[in-house]
C-alpha positions in Angstrom: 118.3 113.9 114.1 117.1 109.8 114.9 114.7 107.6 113.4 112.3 107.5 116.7 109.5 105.7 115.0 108.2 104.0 112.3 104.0 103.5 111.8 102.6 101.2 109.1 98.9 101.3 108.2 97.2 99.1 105.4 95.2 100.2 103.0 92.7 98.0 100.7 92.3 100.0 98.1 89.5 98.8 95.4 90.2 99.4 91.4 87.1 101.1 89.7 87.4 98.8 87.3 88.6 95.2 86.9 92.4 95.6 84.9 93.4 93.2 83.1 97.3 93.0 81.6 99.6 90.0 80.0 97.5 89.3 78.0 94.9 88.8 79.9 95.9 85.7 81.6 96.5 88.6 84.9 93.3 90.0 86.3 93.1 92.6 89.8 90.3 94.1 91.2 92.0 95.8 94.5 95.7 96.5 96.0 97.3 95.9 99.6 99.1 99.3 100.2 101.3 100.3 102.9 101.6 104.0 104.5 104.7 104.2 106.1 105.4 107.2 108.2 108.9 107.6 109.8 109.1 110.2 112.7 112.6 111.7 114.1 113.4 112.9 117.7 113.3 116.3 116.0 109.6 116.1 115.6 109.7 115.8 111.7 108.0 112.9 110.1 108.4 111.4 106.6 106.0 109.7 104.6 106.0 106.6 102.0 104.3 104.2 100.3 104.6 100.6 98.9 101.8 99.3 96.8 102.8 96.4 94.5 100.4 95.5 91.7 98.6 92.4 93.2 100.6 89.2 94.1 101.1 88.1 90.8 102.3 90.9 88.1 105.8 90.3 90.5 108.2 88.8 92.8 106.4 91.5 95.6 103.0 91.1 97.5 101.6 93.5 100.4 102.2 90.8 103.6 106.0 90.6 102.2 106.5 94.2 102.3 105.1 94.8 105.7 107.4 91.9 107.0 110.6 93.4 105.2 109.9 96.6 107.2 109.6 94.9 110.5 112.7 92.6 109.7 114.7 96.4 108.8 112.9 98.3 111.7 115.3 97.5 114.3 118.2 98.7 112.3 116.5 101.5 111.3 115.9 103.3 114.6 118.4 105.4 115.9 119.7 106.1 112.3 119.6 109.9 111.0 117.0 109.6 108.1 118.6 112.6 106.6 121.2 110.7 104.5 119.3 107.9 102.2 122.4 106.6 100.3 123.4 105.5 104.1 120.0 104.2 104.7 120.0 102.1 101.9 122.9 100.7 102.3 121.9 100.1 106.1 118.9 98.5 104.2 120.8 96.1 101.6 123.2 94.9 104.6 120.0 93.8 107.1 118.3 92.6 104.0 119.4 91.3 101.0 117.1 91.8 98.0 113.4 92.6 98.3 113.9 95.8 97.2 110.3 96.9 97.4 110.0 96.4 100.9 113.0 99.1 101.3 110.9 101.5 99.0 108.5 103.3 101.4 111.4 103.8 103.9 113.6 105.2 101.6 110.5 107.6 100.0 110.1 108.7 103.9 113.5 109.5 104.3 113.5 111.9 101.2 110.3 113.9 102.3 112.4 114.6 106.1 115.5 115.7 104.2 113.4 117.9 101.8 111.7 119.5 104.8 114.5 120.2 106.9 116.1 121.5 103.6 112.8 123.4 102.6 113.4 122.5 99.7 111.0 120.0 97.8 112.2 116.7 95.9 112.0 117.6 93.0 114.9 120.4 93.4 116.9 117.7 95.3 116.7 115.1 92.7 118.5 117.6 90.0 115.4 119.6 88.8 115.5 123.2 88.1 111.5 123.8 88.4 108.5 121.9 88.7 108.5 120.6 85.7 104.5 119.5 84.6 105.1 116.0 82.9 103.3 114.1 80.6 100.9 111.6 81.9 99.9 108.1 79.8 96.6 106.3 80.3 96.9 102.8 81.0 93.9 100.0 78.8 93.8 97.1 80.2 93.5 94.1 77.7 90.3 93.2 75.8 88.9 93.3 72.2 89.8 95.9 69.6 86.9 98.0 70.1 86.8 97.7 73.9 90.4 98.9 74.1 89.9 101.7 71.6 87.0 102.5 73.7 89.0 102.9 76.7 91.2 105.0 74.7 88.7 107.5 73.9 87.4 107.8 77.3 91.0 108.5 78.6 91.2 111.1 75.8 88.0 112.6 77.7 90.6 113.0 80.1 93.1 114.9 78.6 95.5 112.0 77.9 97.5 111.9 75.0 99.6 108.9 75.3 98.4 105.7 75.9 99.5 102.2 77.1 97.6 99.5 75.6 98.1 96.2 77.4 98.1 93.4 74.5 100.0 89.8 74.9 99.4 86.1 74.7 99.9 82.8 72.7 97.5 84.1 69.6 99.5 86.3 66.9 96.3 86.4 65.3 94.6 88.2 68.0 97.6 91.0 68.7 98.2 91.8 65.4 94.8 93.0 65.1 94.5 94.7 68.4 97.6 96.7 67.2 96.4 97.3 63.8 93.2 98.3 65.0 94.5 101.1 67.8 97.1 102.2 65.5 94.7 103.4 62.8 92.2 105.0 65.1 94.9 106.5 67.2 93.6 110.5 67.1 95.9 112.5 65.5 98.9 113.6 67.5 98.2 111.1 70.5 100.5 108.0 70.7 101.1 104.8 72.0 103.3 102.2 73.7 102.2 98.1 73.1 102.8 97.0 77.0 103.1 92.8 76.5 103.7 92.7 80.0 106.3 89.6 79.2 103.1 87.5 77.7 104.7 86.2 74.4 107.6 83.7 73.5 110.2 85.3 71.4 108.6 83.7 68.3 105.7 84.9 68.7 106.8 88.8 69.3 108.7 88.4 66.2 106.2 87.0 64.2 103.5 89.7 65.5 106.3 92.7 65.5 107.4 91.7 61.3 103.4 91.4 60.5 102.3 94.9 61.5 103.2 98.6 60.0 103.3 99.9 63.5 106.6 100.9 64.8 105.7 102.7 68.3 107.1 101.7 71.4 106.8 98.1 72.6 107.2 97.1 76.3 108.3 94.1 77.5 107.7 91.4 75.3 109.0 88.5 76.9 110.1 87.3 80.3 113.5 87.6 80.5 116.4 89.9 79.4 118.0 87.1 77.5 114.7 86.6 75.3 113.9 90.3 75.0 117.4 91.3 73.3 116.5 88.0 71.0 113.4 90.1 69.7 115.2 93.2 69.8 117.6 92.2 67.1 115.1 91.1 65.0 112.3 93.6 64.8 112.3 97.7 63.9 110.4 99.1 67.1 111.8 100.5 69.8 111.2 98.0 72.7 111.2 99.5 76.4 112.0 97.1 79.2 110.7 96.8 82.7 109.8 93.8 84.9 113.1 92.2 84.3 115.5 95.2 85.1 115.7 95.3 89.1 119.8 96.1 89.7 122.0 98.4 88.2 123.8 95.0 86.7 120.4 94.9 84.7 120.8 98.0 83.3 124.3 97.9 83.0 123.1 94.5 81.2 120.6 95.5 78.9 122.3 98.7 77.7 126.0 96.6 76.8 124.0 93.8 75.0 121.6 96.4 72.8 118.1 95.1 74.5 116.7 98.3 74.5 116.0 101.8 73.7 114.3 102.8 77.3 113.2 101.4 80.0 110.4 101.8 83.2 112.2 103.6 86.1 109.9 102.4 89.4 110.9 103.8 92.7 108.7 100.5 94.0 110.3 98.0 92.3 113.8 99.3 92.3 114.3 99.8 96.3 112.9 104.2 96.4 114.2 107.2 95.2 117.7 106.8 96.1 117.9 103.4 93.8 115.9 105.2 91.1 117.9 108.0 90.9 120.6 106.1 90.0 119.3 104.2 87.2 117.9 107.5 85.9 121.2 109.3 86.2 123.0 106.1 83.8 119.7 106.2 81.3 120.5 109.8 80.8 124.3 109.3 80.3 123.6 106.2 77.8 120.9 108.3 76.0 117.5 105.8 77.0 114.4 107.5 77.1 112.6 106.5 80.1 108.9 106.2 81.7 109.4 107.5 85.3 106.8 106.2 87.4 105.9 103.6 90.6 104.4 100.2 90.1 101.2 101.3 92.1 99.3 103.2 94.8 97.8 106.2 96.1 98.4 109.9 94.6 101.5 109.2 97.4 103.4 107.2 95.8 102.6 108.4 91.8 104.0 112.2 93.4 107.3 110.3 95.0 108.1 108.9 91.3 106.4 112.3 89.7 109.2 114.4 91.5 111.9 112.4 89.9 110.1 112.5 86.6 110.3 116.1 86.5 113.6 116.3 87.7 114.9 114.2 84.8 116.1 115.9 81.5 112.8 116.4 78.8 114.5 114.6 76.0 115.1 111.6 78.1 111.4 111.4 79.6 108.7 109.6 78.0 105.2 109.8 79.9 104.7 108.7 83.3 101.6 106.5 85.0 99.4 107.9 87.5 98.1 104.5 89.5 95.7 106.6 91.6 93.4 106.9 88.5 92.7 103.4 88.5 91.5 103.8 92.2 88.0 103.8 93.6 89.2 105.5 96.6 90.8 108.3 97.7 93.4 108.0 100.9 95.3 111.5 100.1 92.2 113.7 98.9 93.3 116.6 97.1 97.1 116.0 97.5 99.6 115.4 95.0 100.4 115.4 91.5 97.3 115.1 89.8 95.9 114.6 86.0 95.3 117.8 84.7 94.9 118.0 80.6 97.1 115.2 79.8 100.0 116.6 82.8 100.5 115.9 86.0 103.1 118.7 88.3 105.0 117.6 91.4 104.3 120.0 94.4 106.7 122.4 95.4 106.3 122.4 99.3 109.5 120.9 101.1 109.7 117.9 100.8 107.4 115.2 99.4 104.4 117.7 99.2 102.0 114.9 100.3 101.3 114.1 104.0 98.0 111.6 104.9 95.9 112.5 107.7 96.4 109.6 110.6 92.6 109.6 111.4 91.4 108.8 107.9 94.5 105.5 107.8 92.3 103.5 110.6 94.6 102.1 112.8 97.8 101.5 112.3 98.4 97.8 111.6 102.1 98.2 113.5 104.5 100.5 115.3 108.2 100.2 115.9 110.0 102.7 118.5 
């Protein structure tokens, strides 16, 4: 079986809301999404997708993805999409770095070797059943009561777990959004702080030592250096995730004590194949983990939801559905989807999610 094709389409997908993280120094309103569908000479085709979060949550943006895959395409044809590990390392030699372009390609790749396999991804990736997992809502940034607002409507929702975006130059101000969600956090939901990287390791120490809260805190600062600074000096658990890209983060983070978890996102960290990896060493180090993707349609939240579910309970935190921040719909009734606070993988072969070409438009490129 050969790569015959690859087909990119872009997607402009509007938020139903304005989202605002770091802090609130980051706003978005919409997303630049790329489908990706590989087809074979066997006349199976794969699907992925690469959404990052904006242009400016990180070192990714929509026009740089679509180039990396038309730099990678010419290597990529010919090639038998049933082995990933050999596709990314195809990948990594053609292009060094921008693992997020790589992403969508390597999702594809998994969906074709799950169909020829009949088996779906979630059995490939280690799971023993289609686990449902845990969904968290995601608040953006604002006042006390407009956060805990947001809270209550997600709890409408069935979530349980929440991810309240806080961050910035005022310990005034996060100290009392944190105080204020902790105490009228309903009983048996929880929370993770998400800083997004917003505050200088002062000021996470000074906010972290002034509050009784000791949940989950994400991110603090901007690099690894500065978070295993805070993580020394303050009690919560901290979870990392922009700054850990390579293994040699991880490998990093975990030698120097920076963390108790981190965000595992098949976007950021080059697909499933990459992902899998870094899942495979949090489990053998004992890190609790939010398995996930950075953004996207219900194609890419099912991609990252069949390797959360494939990834030991005890190690899994809850994982982010980005489609529920959408105000549109490119994969209607497809995928892992919110139910009660859960979210299931499918179990067809494969990646379970396949977009109908007519509702894309027109492809923006084709490589053959």
């Amino acid at each position: 079986m050969k790569i015959s094709r690859l087909t990119l389409w872009r997607l402009d997908l509007p938020l139903a809301q304005p989202y605002w993280l770091s802090g609130g120094r980051l706003r978005f309103d919409r997303l630049d999404s790329t489908i990706l569908r590989i087809d074979t000479d066997a006349g199976v085709s794969g699907w992925g997708e690469g959404c990052p979060w904006g242009a400016s949550y990180l070192p990714a943006h929509g026009p740089g993805l679509r180039a990396g895959i038309e730099t990678l395409a010419p290597a990529l044809l010919g090639q038998d999409p049933r082995s990933p590990d050999h596709i990314c390392a195809l990948m990594d030699r053609q292009l060094p770095g921008h693992p997020y372009a790589k992403s969508p390609v390597d999702i594809a790749c998994w969906d074709i070797l799950g169909q020829v396999a009949g088996l779906p991804l979630w059995q490939l990736l280690g799971g023993t059943a289609p686990e449902p997992v845990q969904v968290n809502s995601s608040i953006s940034t604002g006042t006390p009561d407009e956060m805990i607002a947001r809270i209550e409507a997600s709890a409408a929702k069935g979530y349980r777990v929440h991810s309240a975006k806080i961050g910035g130059s005022d310990p005034a101000t996060d100290i009392a959004r944190i105080e204020a969600i902790s105490a009228a956090l309903a009983h048996g939901h929880r929370v993770t702080f998400d800083v997004n990287r917003a505050w200088t390791p002062g000021v996470a120490v000074e906010v972290l030592n002034s509050t009784a809260s000791r949940d989950w805190v994400e991110q603090p600062c901007e690099t690894l250096d500065q978070c295993v600074h805070v993580a020394a000096r303050v009690a919560n658990p901290i979870l990392l995730d922009e700054c850990m890209t390579t293994m040699a983060d991880h490998l990093d983070a975990w030698r120097r004590g920076a963390c108790e978890g981190v965000k595992v996102k098949p976007g950021r960290l080059g697909g499933l194949t990459r992902a899998r990896q870094i899942r495979d060493f949090g489990v053998s180090v004992g890190w609790q983990m939010h398995v996930e993707d950075v953004g996207g349609s219900a194609l890419a939240d099912t991609a990252a939801l069949h390797l959360a579910a494939s990834t030991p309970e005890v190690h899994r935190l809850a994982s982010w559905l980005g489609h529920d921040h959408l105000a549109t719909d490119p994969v209607p009734g497809q995928g892992a989807r919110n139910e009660g606070g859960f979210a299931t993988p499918p179990s067809a072969p494969g990646l379970g999610v396949a977009p109908d070409p007519s509702s894309l438009g027109d492809p923006i490129a084709v490589y053959e």
